[in-house]
C-alpha positions in Angstrom: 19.8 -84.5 -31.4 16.7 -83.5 -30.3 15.6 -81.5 -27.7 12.3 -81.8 -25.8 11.8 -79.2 -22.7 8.1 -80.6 -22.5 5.1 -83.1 -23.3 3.7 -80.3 -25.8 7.0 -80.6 -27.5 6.7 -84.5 -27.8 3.3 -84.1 -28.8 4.3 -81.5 -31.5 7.2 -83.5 -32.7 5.0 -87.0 -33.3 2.6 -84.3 -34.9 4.6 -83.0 -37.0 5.8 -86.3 -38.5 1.5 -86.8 -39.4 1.3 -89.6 -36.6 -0.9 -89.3 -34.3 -0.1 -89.2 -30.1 -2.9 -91.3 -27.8 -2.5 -92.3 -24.7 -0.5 -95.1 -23.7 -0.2 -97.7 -20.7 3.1 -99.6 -21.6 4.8 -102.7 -19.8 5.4 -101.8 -15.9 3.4 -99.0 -15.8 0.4 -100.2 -14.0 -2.3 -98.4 -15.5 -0.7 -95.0 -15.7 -1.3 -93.4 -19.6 2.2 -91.6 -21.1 2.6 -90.5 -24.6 2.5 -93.0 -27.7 2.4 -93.2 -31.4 2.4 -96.2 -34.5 5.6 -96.3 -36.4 4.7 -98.3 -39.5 6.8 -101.5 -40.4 9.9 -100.3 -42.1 9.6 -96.8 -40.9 12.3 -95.0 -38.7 11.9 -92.8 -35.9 13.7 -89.8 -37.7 11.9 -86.5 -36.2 11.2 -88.3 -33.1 12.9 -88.6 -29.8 15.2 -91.6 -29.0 15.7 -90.5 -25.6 13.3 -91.9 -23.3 11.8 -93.9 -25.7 10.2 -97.7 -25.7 9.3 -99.6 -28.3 6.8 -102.2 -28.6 6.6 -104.5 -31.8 3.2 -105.3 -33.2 4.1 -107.2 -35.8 3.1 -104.6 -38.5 4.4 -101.6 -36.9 5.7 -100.4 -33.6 4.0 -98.4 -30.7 6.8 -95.7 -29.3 6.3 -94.4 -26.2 7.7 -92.0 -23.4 6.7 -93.4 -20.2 8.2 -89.9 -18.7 5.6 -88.1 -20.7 2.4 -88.4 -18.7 -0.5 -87.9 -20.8 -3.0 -85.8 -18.8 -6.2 -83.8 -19.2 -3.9 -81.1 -20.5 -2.5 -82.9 -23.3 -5.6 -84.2 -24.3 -6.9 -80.5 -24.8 -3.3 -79.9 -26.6 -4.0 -83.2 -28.7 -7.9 -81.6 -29.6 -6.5 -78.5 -31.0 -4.4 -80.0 -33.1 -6.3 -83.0 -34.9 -9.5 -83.0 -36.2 -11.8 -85.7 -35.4 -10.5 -88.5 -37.6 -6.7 -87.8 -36.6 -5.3 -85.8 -39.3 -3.6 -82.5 -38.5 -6.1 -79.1 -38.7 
């Protein structure tokens, strides 16, 4: 089970599984951005947090996301250091 005490913990955990976190509006959240990431087709969610997460189907893949993780101005600074431009990890 995993253990997330913050948003930079989400953020590192999608990371660290080379997806890449944006931000998010899902269903009833009425324009408010949270945390997100594609799960390809056939993939699982193994390094990721089922608590507090939503999936969406796409048809080829899945977005994830934790409505409870507000993506601010803060965790798009977090998000900077750790990507490089095109979205791979530095």
């Amino acid at each position: 089970m995993m253990i997330l005490n913050t948003t930079m913990d989400l953020v590192d955990a999608i990371v660290n599984r080379e997806l890449v976190p944006f931000a998010y509006s899902g269903r009833h959240m009425y324009g408010q951005d949270c945390v997100a990431c594609v799960v390809d087709e056939g993939s699982d969610m193994d390094g990721l947090p089922k608590e507090g997460a939503t999936v969406d189907n796409m048809g080829k893949g899945y977005v994830v996301y934790w409505t409870r993780a507000e993506w601010t101005d803060g965790v798009q600074e977090y998000v900077d250091t750790l990507l490089d431009p095109s979205g791979k990890a530095k």
